[in-house]
C-alpha positions in Angstrom: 124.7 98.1 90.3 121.6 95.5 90.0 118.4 96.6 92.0 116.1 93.6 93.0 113.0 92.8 93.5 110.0 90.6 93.7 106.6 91.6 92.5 102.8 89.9 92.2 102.4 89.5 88.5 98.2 89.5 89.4 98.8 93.3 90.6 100.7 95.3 88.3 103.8 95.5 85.5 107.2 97.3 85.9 108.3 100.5 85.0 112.3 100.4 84.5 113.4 103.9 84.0 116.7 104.8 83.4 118.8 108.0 84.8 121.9 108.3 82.4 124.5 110.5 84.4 125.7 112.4 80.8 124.9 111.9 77.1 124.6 108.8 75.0 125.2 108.3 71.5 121.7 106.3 70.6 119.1 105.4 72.7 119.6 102.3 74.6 118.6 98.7 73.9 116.9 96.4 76.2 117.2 92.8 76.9 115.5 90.5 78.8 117.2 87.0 80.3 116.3 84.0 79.9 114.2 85.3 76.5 111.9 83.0 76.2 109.8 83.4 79.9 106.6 84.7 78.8 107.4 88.3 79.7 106.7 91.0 77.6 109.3 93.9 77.4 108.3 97.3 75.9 110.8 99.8 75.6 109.5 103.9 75.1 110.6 105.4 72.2 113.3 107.4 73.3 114.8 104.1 75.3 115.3 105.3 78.5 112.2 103.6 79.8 110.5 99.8 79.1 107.4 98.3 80.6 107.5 94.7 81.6 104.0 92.6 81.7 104.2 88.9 82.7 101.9 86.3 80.4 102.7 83.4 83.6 104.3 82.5 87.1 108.0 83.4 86.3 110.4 82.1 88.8 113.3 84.9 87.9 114.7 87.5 85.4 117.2 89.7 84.4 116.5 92.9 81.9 119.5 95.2 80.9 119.4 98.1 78.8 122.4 98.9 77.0 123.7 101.8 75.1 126.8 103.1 72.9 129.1 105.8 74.2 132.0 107.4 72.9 133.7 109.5 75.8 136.9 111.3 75.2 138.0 111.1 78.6 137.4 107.0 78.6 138.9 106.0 75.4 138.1 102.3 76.3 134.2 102.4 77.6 132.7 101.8 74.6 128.9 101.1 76.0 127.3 101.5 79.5 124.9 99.0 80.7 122.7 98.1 83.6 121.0 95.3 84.8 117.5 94.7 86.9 116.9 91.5 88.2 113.5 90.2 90.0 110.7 87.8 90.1 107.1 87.0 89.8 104.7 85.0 91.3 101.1 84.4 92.2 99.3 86.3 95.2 97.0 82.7 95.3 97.1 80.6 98.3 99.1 77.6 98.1 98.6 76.3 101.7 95.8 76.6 104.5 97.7 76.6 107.4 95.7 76.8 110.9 95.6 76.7 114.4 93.4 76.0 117.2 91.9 77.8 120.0 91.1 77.0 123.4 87.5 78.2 124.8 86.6 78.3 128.0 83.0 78.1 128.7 81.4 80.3 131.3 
């Protein structure tokens, strides 16, 4: 599963918060693609969260948080991963548009 979205980078970061559905072995790692964007990703402590702030007008991304698993009834899932994907850009005008208006005068 990979939620999308698009977001003003003038209004706010993101808040990726993750819902395991059973126990990990470590908390999980985060990534974010391509590295070099000038986004900054924060994971929390215990992992299962990581703010995003944006430094410029980034066209797309992709952030995925990893972590290790060793399930019993799975012998061959060794990790569990999921990925976000979005993008930023400006709220700023970039056009003018118009129209016009007939009046009638009275």
């Amino acid at each position: 599963m990979i939620p999308t979205g698009n977001h003003f980078w003038d209004k706010a970061g993101l808040k990726f918060t993750l819902s395991p559905d059973g126990a990990l072995d470590s908390a999980p790692s985060w990534s974010i693609d391509p590295p070099d964007i000038g986004v900054g990703l924060t994971p929390a402590e215990d992992g299962l969260s990581a703010t995003l702030f944006v430094d410029n007008d980034v066209a797309s991304f992709t952030v995925t948080a990893q972590a290790p698993v060793d399930n019993p009834s799975t012998p061959d899932l060794e990790s569990v991963s999921e990925s976000f994907t979005g993008s930023f850009s400006h709220s700023k005008a970039t056009s003018l548009g118009g129209s016009f208006e007939e009046i009638v005068r009275t």
